[in-house]
C-alpha positions, 0 to 999 in steps of 0.5 A: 260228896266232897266237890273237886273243883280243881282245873275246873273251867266252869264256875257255874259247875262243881265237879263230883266225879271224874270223867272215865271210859264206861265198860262197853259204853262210849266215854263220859264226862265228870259229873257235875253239879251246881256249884253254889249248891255242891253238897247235897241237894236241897230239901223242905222243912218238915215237907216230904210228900205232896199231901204234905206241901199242901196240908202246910200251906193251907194252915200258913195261908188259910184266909190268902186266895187259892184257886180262881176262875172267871165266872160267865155271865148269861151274855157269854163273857166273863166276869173278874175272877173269883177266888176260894181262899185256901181255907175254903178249897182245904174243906173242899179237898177233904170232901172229895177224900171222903166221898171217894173212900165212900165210893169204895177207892181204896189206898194205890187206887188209880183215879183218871182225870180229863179235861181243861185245867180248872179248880175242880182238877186241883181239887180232885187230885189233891183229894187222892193225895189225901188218900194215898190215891195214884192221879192219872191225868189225861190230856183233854185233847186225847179221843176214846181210842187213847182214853180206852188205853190209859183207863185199861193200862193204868187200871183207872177205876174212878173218872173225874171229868169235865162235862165236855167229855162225857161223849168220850168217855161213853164211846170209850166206855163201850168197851167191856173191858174199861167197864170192868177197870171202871168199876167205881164210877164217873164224876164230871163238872160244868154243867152236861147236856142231859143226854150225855149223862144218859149215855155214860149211865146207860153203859151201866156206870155210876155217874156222879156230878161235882157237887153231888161228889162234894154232898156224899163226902159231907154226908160221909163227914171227915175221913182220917187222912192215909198219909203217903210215904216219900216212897209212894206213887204219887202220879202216872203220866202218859206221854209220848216221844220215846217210842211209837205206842203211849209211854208212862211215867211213874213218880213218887212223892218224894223224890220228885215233886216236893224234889223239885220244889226244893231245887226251885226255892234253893235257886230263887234264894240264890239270886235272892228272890223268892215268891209268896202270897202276893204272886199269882200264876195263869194257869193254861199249859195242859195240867196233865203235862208236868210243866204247869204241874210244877208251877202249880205246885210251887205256887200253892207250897208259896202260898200264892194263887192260881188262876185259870183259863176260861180255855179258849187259845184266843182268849189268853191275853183276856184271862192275862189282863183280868189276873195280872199274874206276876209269872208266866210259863209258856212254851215257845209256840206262845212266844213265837206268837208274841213275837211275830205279832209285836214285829207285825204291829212294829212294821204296819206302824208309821215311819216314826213310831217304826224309828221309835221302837227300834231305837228304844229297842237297840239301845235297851239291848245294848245295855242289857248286853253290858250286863245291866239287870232288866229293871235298869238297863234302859228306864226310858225304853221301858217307859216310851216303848216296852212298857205297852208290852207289859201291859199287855202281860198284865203289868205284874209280871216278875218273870217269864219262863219258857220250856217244854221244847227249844226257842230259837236265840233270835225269839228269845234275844227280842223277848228278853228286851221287850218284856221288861221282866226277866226272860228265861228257858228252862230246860227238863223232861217229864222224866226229870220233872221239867226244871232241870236247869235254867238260865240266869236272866241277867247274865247276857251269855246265857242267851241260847243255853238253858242254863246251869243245872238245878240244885237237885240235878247232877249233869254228866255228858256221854259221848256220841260217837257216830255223830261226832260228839265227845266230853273231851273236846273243847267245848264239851259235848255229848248225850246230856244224861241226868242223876237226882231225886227229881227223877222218875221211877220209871216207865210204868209196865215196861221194864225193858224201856225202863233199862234203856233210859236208865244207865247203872249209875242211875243216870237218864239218858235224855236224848238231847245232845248238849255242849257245856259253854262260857261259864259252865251253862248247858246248851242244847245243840242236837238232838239223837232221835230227830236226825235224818240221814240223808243219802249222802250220809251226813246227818241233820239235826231237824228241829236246828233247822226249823228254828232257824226258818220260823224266824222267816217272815212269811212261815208261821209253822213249819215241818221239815222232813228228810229221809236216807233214800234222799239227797235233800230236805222237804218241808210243809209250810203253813204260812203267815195268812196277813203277810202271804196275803200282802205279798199276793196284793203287791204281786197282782195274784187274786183268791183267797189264803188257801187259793194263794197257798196252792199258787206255784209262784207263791211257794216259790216266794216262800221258799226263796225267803226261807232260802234267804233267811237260812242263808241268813242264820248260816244253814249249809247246803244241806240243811236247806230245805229243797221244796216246800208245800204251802199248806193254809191249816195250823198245826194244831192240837186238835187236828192230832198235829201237835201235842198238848204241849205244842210240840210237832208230831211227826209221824201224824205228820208224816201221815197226813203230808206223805202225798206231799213229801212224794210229790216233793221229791218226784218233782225234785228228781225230775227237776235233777233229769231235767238238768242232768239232761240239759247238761248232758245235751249241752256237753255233747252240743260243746264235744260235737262243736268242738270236734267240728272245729277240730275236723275243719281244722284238721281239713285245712291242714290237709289242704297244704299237703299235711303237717311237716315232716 
């Protein structure tokens, strides 16, 4: 396809085709594609499918370190990491091939996996891959109700499990009808409790442990490969988000994985970078969510290694110290973190070392600003102040990733300067697996976008007329819709949701609304599906506003709601326990961070700081929220609050809160009355008054003997 880049403004971009008006659809504009890669999209030598990314690597890199983990000591810590090199986890793979033909799976069969990312997860899906099998990751957050669903909807015959979920999958099992799906058996890892083997045994399933899975493939010895096809189903991945009931994914081989991997070698080369068998990467971000699968992948086909969690949340920056990665991937709940405990560490530090780190801070950003590349922009910041925090990351990193769900501009500037590595968001969808554009770390107007598309990404932008969004304004805007071999098949068993996201030019509509800016980089600006109308009838793009107050110094989480019957927003507020709680010392209010929650003087302190810093970042009226409920609980993934990649739930949400968001409004509406009344009462006080006055006036008058004639 020959680029027509004449009058195009954006050197970042390639334009391929022209922008027109679509028969019964709002207009669209030009396709675009990166311009350093306009003609075609990148491939693998001699790689066309994920068992073949794998075969490859281990020949290349067989004695290099693989896949590790932290082994616990009988005191309950954990040790260094260990490693299989790439020989020994090939071996194990092949194993686990062949205990599961042994089993009776069958090529295209369904095989579920659950729990948290760890070896022997990589290994049990890469042994499907060996097999022509179909993987079906489970989030481990998910309770018997949702695994009932996937086993039965996805036709999963084989689970592989981690032995913490053996009391799921036995109540799930309960079913007759995931019985009969699950007619080959249940394999679980790490150690289980006697009792619950028993349990899922007495559902009449065959139960297997690990290294019983690992003796029948040895026994059975080697089974030739069924090698998949570039066309072939290489995953199922349920989500959520398009719709109310789970939703699936389906994805081949070829035109997505091994895709994407290509696009992420062809963007590394052009920034000349690349990475190999000395790089390694945390592994923590659910790998039932397609943003670790990616990096995983990509780090395998390199040659580098993975090492993994011991999965406890609190002890991330443990597992970060003892692997040293030289990539992290997070999203920005992990950020947002960072964030507020360095400027908390900052803050509670004295005078000098405040001085300190803001002058070797401002004067790093300054040159990072003048267009100087992160390793050279401010050598004696890094050495006095920023150094410190890459320690803390394990003072190998090369670069930091964030994705899954947007970061607000202000997290995002501050992270680009503390890291001492380059800082960049990504932006993609499990329907275009996750690296669909990305930013150029060294470019300061990249700062809030998400970057140019990737090499195996073309970006058209429709209009969206009832918001106000079209792709001939200046800049141009609209439903961000996507076209390349990274994307999905389709919604497994829904054809109808299928024809929704799918346009017939080939074309996902994201949702997302986008504008194209500076030099042709993407910026997410709104959002189709989380947007309120008020009663006003002016629309509000929800997840805006909560970026802007999470950057409120006394709002850890935060949920905004709004509805078309109301004029104004609510939200539910967790707030920061260490500075609500100085706040209540500084005011004399006594009891505990839940009882200083429920205090009415402490919301009204939490919503006059959110008030401040909305006005702050340029919030209009109605994107100011109105009233808040102090709640002490996170939102968390265990309390169904968020999901596994730290995005908000917002019906579970709504579910919880309703009580709340009522009470809001209620009080919010008899506040109005009450004003309305005041104002009412003290309008008529003033006619009365004024009347008054005319009448004693008009009396005196009357007293003269009346007006002149």
């Amino acid at each position: 396809m020959k680029a027509k880049s004449n009058g195009n403004p954006f050197p970042l971009l390639a334009e391929v085709e022209p922008a027109r008006c679509k028969n019964g659809r709002p207009e669209v504009g030009p396709v675009y594609r990166p311009a350093f890669h306009k003609h075609g999209f990148p491939k693998l030598e001699g790689i066309e499918t994920c068992y073949d990314l794998f075969e490859k690597s281990c020949k290349l890199y067989g004695d290099c370190p693989c896949l590790g983990e932290r082994p616990i000591g009988e005191d309950g810590r954990a040790g260094p990491y260990r490693f299989m090199s790439y020989r020994e986890v090939y071996a194990a793979v092949a194993a686990v091939a062949s205990a599961y033909t042994r089993l009776g799976l069958k090529p295209g069969d369904r095989v579920g996996v659950l729990g948290a990312n760890c070896k022997q997860w990589m290994i049990a899906m890469q042994g499907m891959n060996r097999m022509s099998m179909v993987c079906v990751p489970l989030y481990e957050t998910l309770g018997d109700t949702a695994v009932e669903f996937i086993i039965k909807h996805s036709e999963t015959r084989l689970l592989v499990v981690s032995s913490s979920k053996l009391k799921v999958v036995s109540q799930a099992l309960a079913s007759s009808a995931v019985r009969q799906v699950v007619n080959t058996g249940v394999v679980y890892w790490g150690a289980a409790p006697p009792e619950d083997v028993l349990q899922v045994r007495d559902t009449g399933v065959t139960v297997l442990s690990w290294e019983e899975l690992l003796a029948t493939g040895v026994r059975q010895g080697d089974v030739r490969p069924v090698k998949p096809g570039p066309e072939d189903l290489c995953t199922i991945m349920y989500t959520s988000g398009r719709c109310v009931c789970m939703y699936v994914c389906m994805y081949v081989c070829m035109y997505v994985l091994v895709a994407t991997i290509a696009a992420i070698k062809a963007f590394l080369k052009n920034f000349k970078e690349d990475i190999g068998p000395s790089d390694s990467y945390l592994s923590f971000l659910p790998l039932a969510h397609i943003f670790d699968r990616v990096v995983e992948e990509l780090m395998l086909h390199a040659g580098g290694c993975v090492g993994y969690w011991q999965g406890d949340v609190r002890k991330v920056l443990e597992d970060v110290g003892a692997l040293k990665p030289t990539l992290f991937a997070g999203v920005p709940r992990v950020f947002e973190r960072v964030y507020n405990g360095i400027r908390d560490k900052v803050a509670s530090g004295s005078f000098f070392s405040r001085l300190l780190f803001h002058w070797a801070y401002y004067r790093k950003e300054f040159y990072l600003k003048m267009g100087f590349k992160q390793s050279v922009a401010s050598p004696i910041s890094d050495l006095l102040v920023m150094s410190s925090i890459k320690k803390k990351l394990g003072g190998r990193v090369r670069v930091l990733v964030s994705g899954s769900a947007p970061l607000a501009n202000q997290i995002e500037a501050f992270m680009r300067v503390v890291c001492c590595a380059p800082f960049v968001q990504g932006y993609g969808l499990t329907e275009t697996c996750a690296a669909s554009f990305i930013a150029n770390p060294d470019n300061p107007l990249h700062l809030g976008t998400v970057g140019a598309p990737m090499p195996c990404t073309e970006l058209r932008l429709e209009a969206v007329p009832e918001l106000g969004y079209f792709p001939s304004s200046q800049p141009p805007q609209g439903e961000v819709c996507v076209r390349g071999p990274a994307l999905f098949s389709g919604y497994y068993k829904n054809e109808q949701l299928t024809k929704e996201a799918l346009d017939d030019d080939g074309f996902f509509h994201t949702g997302d609304v986008g504008e194209i800016t500076g030099d042709g980089t993407l910026k997410i600006i709104d959002r189709k599906k989380n947007i309120f109308k008020l009663s006003q009838g002016e629309y509000i793009a929800v997840e805006k506003v909560e970026n802007v107050y999470k950057t409120c110094p006394l709002v850890e989480q935060i949920w905004v709601y709004g509805d078309s019957t109301e004029p104004c927003l609510v939200a539910v507020v967790v707030p920061k326990e260490k500075a609500l709680l100085n706040w209540a010392a500084e005011n004399h209010l006594d009891g505990d961070f839940a009882a200083v929650c429920d205090s009415p003087a402490a919301t009204a302190a939490v919503l006059s700081a959110m008030t401040a810093t909305g006005k702050a970042e340029k919030l209009n009226s109605l994107e100011q929220v109105k009233a808040v409920k102090l709640v002490p609980e996170q939102f968390t993934v265990e309390n169904e609050l968020l999901t596994p990649s730290f995005k908000l739930k917002r019906a579970p949400l709504l579910n919880r809160y309703r009580a709340a968001v009522d009470d809001m409004y209620k009080r919010l509406a008899a506040e109005a009355a009450a004003a309305a009344a005041a104002a009412a009462a003290a309008a008529s006080a003033s006619a009365s008054a004024a009347a008054g006055k005319e009448a004693k006036k008009g009396g005196k008058g009357g007293k003269g003997g009346g007006p002149a004639a």
